[in-house]
C-alpha positions as CSV (number, residue, x, y, z in Angstrom):
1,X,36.0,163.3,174.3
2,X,35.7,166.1,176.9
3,X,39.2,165.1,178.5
4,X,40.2,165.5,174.9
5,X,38.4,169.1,174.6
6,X,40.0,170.6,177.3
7,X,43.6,170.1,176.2
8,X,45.3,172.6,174.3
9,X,47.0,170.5,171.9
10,X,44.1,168.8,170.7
11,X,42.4,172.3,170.7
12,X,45.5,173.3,168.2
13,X,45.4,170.4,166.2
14,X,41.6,170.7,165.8
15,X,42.0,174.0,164.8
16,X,44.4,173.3,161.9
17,X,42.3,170.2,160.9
18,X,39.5,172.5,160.8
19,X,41.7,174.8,158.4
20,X,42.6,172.2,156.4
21,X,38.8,170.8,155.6
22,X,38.3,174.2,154.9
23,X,40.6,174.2,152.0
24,X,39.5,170.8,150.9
25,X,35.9,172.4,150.7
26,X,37.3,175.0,148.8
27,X,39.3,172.7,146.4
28,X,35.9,170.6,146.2
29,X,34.4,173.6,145.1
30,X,37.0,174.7,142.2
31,X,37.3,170.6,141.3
32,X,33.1,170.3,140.9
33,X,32.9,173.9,139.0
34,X,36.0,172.8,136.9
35,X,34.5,169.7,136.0
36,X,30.8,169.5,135.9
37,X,30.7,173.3,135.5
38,X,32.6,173.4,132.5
39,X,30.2,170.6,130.9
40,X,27.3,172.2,131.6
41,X,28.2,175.5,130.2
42,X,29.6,173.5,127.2
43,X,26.6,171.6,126.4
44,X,24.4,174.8,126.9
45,X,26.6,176.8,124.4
46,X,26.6,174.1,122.2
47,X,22.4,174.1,122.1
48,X,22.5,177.9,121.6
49,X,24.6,177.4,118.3
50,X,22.9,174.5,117.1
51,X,19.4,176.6,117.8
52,X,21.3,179.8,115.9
53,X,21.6,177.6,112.8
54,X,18.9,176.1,112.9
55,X,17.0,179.9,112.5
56,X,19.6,180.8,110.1
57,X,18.5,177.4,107.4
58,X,14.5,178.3,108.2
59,X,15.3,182.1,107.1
60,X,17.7,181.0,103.6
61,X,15.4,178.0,103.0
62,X,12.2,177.8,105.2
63,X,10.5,175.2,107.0
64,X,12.0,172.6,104.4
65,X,15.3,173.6,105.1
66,X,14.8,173.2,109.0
67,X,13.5,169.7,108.4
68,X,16.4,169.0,106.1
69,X,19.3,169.8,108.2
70,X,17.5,168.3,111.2
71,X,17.6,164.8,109.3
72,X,21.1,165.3,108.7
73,X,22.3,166.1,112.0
74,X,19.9,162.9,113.4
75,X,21.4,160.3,110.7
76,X,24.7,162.1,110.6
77,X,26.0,159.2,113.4
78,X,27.4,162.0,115.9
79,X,25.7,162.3,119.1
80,X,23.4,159.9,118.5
81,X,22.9,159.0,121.6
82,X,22.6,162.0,123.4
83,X,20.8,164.6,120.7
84,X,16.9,165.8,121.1
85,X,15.4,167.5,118.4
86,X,11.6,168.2,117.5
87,X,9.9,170.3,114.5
88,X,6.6,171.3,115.1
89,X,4.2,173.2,112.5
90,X,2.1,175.7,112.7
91,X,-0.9,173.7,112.8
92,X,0.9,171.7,115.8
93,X,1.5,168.5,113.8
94,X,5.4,167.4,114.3
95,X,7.2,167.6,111.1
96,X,10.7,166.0,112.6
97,X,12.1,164.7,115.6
98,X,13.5,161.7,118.0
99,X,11.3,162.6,120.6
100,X,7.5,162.9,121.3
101,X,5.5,165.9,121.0
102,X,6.4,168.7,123.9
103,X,3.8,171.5,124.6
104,X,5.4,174.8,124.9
105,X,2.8,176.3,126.7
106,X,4.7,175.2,130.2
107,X,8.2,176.2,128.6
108,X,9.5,179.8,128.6
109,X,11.4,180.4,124.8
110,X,14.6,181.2,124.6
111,X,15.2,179.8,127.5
112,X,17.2,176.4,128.9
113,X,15.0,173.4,130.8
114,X,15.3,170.7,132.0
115,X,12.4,168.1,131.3
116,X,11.7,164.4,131.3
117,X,10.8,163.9,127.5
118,X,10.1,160.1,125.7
119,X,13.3,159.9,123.7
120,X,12.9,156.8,121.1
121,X,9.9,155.5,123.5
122,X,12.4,155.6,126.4
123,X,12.1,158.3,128.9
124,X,15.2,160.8,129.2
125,X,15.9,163.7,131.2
126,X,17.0,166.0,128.7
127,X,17.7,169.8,128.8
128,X,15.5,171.6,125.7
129,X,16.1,175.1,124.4
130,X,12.8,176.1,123.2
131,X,12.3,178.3,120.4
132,X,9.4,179.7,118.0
133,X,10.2,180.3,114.2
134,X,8.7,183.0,112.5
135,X,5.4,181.3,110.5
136,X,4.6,180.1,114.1
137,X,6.3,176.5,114.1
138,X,8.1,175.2,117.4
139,X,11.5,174.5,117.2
140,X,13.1,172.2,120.0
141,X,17.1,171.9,120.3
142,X,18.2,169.6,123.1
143,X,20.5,166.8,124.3
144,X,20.1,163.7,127.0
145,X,21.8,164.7,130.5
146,X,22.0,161.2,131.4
147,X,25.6,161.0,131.2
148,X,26.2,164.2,132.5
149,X,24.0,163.2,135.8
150,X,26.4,160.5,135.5
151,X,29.1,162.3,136.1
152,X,27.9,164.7,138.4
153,X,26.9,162.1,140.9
154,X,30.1,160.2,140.8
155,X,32.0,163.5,141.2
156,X,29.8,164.3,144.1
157,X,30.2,160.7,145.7
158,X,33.6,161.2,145.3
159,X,33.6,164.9,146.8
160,X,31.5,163.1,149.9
161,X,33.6,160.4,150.2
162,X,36.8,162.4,150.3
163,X,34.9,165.2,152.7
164,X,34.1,162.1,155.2
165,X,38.0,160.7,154.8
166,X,39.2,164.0,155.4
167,X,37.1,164.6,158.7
168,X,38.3,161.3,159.8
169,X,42.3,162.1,159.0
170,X,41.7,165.6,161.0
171,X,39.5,164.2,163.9
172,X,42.5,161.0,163.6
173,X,45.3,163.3,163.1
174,X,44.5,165.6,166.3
175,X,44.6,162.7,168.3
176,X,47.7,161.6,167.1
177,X,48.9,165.2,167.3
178,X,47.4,165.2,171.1
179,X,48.9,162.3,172.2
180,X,52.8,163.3,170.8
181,X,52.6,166.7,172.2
182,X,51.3,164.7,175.6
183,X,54.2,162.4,175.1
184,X,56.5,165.1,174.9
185,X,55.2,167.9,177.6
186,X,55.2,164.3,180.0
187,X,58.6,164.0,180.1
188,X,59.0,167.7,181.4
189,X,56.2,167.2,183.8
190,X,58.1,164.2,184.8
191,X,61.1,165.9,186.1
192,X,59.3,168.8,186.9
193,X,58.0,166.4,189.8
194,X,61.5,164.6,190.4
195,X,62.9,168.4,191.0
196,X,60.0,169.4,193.0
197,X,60.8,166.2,195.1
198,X,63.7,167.5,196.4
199,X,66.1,165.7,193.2
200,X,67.6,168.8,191.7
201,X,70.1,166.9,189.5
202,X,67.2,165.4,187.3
203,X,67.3,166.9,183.5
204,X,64.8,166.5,181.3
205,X,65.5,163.9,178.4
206,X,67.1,165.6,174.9
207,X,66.6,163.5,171.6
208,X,69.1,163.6,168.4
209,X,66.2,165.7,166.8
210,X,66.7,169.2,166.9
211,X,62.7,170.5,166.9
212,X,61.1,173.3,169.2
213,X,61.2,170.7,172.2
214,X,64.4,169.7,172.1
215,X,65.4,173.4,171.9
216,X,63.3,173.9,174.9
217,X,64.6,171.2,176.9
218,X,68.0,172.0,176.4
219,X,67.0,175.3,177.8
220,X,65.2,174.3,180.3
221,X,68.1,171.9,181.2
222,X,70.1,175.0,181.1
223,X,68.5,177.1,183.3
224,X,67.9,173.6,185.8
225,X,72.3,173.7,185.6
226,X,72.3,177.6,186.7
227,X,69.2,176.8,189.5
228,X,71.3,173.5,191.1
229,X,74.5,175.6,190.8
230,X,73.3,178.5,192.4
231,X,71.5,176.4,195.0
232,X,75.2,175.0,195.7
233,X,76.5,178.1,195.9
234,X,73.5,179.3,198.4
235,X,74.7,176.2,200.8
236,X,78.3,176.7,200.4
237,X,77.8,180.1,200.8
238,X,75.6,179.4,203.8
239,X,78.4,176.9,205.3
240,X,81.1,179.2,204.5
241,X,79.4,181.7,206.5
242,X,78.5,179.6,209.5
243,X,82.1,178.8,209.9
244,X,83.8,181.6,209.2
245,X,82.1,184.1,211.0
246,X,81.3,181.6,213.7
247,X,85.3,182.3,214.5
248,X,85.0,186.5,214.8
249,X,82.0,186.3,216.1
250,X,82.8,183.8,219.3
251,X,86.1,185.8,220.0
252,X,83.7,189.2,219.8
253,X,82.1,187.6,222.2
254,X,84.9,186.2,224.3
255,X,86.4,189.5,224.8
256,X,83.6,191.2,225.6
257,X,82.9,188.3,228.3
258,X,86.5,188.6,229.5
259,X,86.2,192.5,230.1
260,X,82.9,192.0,232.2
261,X,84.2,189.4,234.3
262,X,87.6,190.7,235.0
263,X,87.9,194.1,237.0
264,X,85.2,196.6,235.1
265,X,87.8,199.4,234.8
266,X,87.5,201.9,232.1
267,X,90.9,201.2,230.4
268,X,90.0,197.6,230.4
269,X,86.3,198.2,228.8
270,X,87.9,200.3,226.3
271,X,90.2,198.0,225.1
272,X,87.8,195.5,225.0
273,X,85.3,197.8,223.3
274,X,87.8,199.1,220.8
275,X,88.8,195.8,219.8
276,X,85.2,194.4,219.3
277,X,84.4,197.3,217.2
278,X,87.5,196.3,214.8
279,X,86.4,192.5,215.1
280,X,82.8,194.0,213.6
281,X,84.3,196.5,211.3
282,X,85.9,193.3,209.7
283,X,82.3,191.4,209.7
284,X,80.4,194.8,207.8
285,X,83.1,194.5,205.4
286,X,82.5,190.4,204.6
287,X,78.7,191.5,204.5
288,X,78.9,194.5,202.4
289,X,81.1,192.5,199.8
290,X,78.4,189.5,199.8
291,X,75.7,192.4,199.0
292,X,78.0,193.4,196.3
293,X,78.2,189.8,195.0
294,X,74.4,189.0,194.8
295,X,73.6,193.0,193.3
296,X,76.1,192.0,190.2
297,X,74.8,188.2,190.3
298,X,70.8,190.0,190.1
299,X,71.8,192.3,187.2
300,X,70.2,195.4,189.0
301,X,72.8,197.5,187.7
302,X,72.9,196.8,184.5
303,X,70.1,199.9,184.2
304,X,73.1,202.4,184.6
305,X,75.1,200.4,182.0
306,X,76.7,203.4,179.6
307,X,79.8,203.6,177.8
308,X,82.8,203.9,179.7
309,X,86.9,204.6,179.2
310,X,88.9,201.8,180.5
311,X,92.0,203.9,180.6
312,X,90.5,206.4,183.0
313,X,88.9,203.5,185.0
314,X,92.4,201.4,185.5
315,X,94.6,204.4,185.4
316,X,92.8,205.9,188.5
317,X,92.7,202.3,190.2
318,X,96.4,202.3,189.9
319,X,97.2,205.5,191.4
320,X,95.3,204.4,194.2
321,X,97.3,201.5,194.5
322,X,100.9,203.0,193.9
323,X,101.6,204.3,197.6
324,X,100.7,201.3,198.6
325,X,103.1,198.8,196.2
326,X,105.9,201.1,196.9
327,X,105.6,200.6,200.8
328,X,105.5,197.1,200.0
329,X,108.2,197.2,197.9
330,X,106.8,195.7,194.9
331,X,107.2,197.6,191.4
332,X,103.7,198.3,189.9
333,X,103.1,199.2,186.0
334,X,100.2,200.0,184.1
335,X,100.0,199.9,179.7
336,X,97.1,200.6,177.8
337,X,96.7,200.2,174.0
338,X,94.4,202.7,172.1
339,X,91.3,204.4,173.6
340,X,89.3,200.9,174.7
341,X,85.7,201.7,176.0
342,X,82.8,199.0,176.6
343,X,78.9,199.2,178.2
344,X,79.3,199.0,181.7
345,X,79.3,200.6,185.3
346,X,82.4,202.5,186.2
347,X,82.1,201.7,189.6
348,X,82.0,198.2,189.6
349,X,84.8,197.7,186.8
350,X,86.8,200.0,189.2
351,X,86.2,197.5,191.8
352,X,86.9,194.6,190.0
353,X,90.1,196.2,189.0
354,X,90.9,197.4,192.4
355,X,90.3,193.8,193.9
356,X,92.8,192.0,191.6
357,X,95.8,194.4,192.3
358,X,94.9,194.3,196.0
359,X,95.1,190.3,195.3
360,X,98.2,190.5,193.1
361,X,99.7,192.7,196.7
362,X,99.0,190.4,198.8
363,X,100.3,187.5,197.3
364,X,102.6,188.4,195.2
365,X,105.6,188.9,197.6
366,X,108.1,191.5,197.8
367,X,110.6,192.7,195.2
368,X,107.9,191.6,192.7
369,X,106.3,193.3,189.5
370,X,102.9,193.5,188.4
371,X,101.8,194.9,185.6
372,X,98.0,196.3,184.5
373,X,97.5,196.6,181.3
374,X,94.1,197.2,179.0
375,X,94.0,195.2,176.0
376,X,92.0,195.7,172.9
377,X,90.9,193.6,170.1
378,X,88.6,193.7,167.3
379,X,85.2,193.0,169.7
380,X,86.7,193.1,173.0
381,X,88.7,194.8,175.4
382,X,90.7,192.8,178.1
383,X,91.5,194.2,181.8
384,X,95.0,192.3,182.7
385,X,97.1,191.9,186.1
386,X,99.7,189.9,186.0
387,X,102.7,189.1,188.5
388,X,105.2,187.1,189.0
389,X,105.0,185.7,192.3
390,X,104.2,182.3,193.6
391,X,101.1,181.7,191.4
392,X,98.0,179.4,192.2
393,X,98.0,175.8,192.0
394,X,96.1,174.4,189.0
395,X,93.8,172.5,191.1
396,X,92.9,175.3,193.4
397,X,92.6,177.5,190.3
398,X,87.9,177.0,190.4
399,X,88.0,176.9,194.1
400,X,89.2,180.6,194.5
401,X,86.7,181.5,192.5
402,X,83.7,180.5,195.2
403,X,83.3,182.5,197.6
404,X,85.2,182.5,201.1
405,X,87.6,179.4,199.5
406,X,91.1,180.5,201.1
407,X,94.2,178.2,199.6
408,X,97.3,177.2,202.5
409,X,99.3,179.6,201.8
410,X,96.7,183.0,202.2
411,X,95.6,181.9,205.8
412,X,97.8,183.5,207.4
413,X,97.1,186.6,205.2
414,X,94.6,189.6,205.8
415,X,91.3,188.5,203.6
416,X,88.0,187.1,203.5
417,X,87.8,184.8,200.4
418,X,85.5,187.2,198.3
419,X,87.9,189.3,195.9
420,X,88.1,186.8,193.3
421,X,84.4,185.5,193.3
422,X,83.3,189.9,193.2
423,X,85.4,190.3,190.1
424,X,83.3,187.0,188.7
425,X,80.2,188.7,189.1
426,X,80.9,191.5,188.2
427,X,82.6,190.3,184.6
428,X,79.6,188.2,184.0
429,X,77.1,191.0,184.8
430,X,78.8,192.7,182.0
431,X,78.4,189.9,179.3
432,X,82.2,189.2,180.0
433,X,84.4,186.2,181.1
434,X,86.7,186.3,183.6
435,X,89.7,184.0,183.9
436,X,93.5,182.7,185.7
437,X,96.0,181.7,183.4
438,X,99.8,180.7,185.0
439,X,102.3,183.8,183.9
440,X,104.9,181.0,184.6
441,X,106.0,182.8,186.7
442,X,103.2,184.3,188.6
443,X,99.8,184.3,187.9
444,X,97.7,186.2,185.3
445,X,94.2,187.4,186.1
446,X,92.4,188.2,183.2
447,X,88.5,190.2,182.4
448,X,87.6,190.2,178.5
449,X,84.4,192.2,178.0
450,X,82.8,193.3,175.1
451,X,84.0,196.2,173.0
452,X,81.9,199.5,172.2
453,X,83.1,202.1,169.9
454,X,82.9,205.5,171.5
């Protein structure tokens, strides 16, 4: 019982059962009073008028009348078997009655009692009304509370009986109640374990039901999904590094080595020196996009979020980029529909936007068009580059969206893998999705994010 104390589900189901005898004391209470209650203020009424009458005949027709009406109502056949009368006269000899003589000395008048009387030489509990008539005779109205007694112990048996039942179902009940909720919070503990162990693909188990739990375990499942998927992406991220910087880094430190061996001249040393510094320019900027990866990914900057124009955004990211496509000789557009605005950072949608026309430059060949446009709909606003070079593979189509993943064909091109996996981020740190769709030709690189009216 103390193991069972100290859990909080038994504590809770306790707690209701205790609610629960509560009402069933208070339904008791109303059942009894509604029952019993109502007969006893019935039968104490009914006395009171009886009594009433009684006065009224001894004041139109005297002590005759009294004894008159009282041998009516005793050989009248009604009640016979409850109803007490007794007339006694002045001088204390009984006149009439079905019971034997009662002092009144011990009785208050006027007012209700319950006595043991000798009722047709058997003894009764009966309740008396007491009263004294005017020439100084005693005047008893009463009736037999056997079968009220009766009634009133087999309501209160019945009352106990229930009380002791109920207890039972509540004490019974929060066991039962214990031991599902135990049941239930196992399971979790279960694979709470199993993960703990090292097992990150264990889920907890979801039923067809569709209560609290299973609402819970499907979002604890969830967020088990986003913890083993961002774990993955930590390793891969941690292997991509490993081996792609591994490359820079060893020919940093190659030429470095070369320069020291080789004649120490100051031509020589600069070279070296100048081309190190370009080798580690090109590392800061791998770094500082990673940092810019995992400060979307956190949702730091969703503080700053306030409403933003997308036409001021993309027109000025376009601009940028216009010197830059007409060198390469590659024909850039821009369209925008309406005044579209969402809740956002005007930074980082500017570098979202930036990175997939850089992409759509690099890869896109020469004598090509791309063409930015903003998009809006009824709840959303879309951010669109699309070209029509070469395109992407529909299998490599997820992998360029994890970080450092490089297809064949962009090897040979300037680029660290991170573009595409930045603008991820940063669409889903702004509730939005982010997608590649095949422009057939080209490819079409797509951020839908929710709309705000300005």
């Amino acid at each position: 019982m103390i193991r069972l104390f100290n859990t909080v589900a038994f504590r809770l189901a306790m707690g209701y059962g205790i609610l629960v005898l509560c009402a069933v004391v208070v339904i008791s209470t109303i059942l009894y009073l509604g029952t019993v209650g109502v007969l006893d203020r019935e039968n104490n009424s009914k006395l009171y008028l009886i009594s009433d009458r009684l006065l009224k005949h001894f004041e139109e027709h005297g002590l005759a009348g009294v004894k008159q009406e009282i041998d009516q109502l005793l050989t009248d056949g009604v009640d016979t078997d409850t109803e007490v009368y007794l007339l006694v006269g002045p001088d204390g000899r009984t006149i009439i009655g079905n019971i034997n003589p009662v002092t009144g000395s011990t009785m208050r008048l006027d007012r209700l009692v319950d006595r043991r009387v000798v009722r047709y030489g058997r003894l009764s509990d009966s309740r008396l009304l007491p009263r004294e008539l005017p020439n100084g005779a005693f005047l008893i109205v009463g009736r037999d509370m056997q079968d009220i007694h009766e009634i009133d112990q087999l309501v209160l048996r019945s009352l106990a009986f229930g009380g002791v039942l109920a207890v039972l179902i509540a004490v019974g009940g929060a066991i039962l109640f214990r031991n599902q909720l135990e049941h239930r919070v196992a399971a979790i503990r279960h694979t709470v374990l199993e993960i703990e162990a090292g097992d990150l693909s264990r889920r907890i188990p979801v039923l067809d039901s569709n209560d609290e739990f299973t609402r819970l375990n499907h979002d604890i499942n969830h967020m088990l999904d986003q913890i083993q998927h961002l774990m993955e992406g930590v390793r891969d991220v941690s292997n991509a590094i490993a081996h792609d910087l591994r490359t820079p880094l060893g020919r940093i430190r190659s030429l470095l080595d070369e320069a020291l061996r080789k004649d120490r001249n100051v031509e020589r040393l600069s070279t070296a020196a100048t081309h190190a510094i370009r080798q580690i320019d090109d590392l800061t900027i791998v770094f500082d996009k990673l940092l810019q990866i995992a400060e979307a990914e956190s949702g730091t900057r969703r503080q700053s979020f306030e409403t933003v124009a997308l036409k001021e955004i993309v027109t000025d990211v376009v601009e940028f980029y216009d010197a830059a496509a007409e060198a390469k000789g590659v024909r850039l557009t821009i369209g925008i529909e309406g005044e579209p605005t969402t809740l956002g950072d005007k930074d980082l949608l500017a570098s979202a936007t930036a990175n997939l026309i850089d992409n759509a430059l690099k890869y896109a060949g020469h004598d090509s068009t791309i063409r930015v446009r903003v998009v809006q709909d009824r709840n959303t606003v879309s951010i669109v580059v699309q070209d029509n070079g070469p395109g992407i593979p529909a299998e490599e189509k997820e992998k360029v969206m994890t970080r450092f993943y490089r297809g064949d064909r962009s090897r040979t091109l300037p680029g660290n893998g991170l573009g595409l996996p930045i603008v991820s981020s940063i669409s889903h740190l702004h509730a939005g999705t982010f997608a590649l769709e095949d422009a057939n030709p080209g490819l079409t690189a797509r951020i839908v994010l929710p709309r705000v009216r300005a």
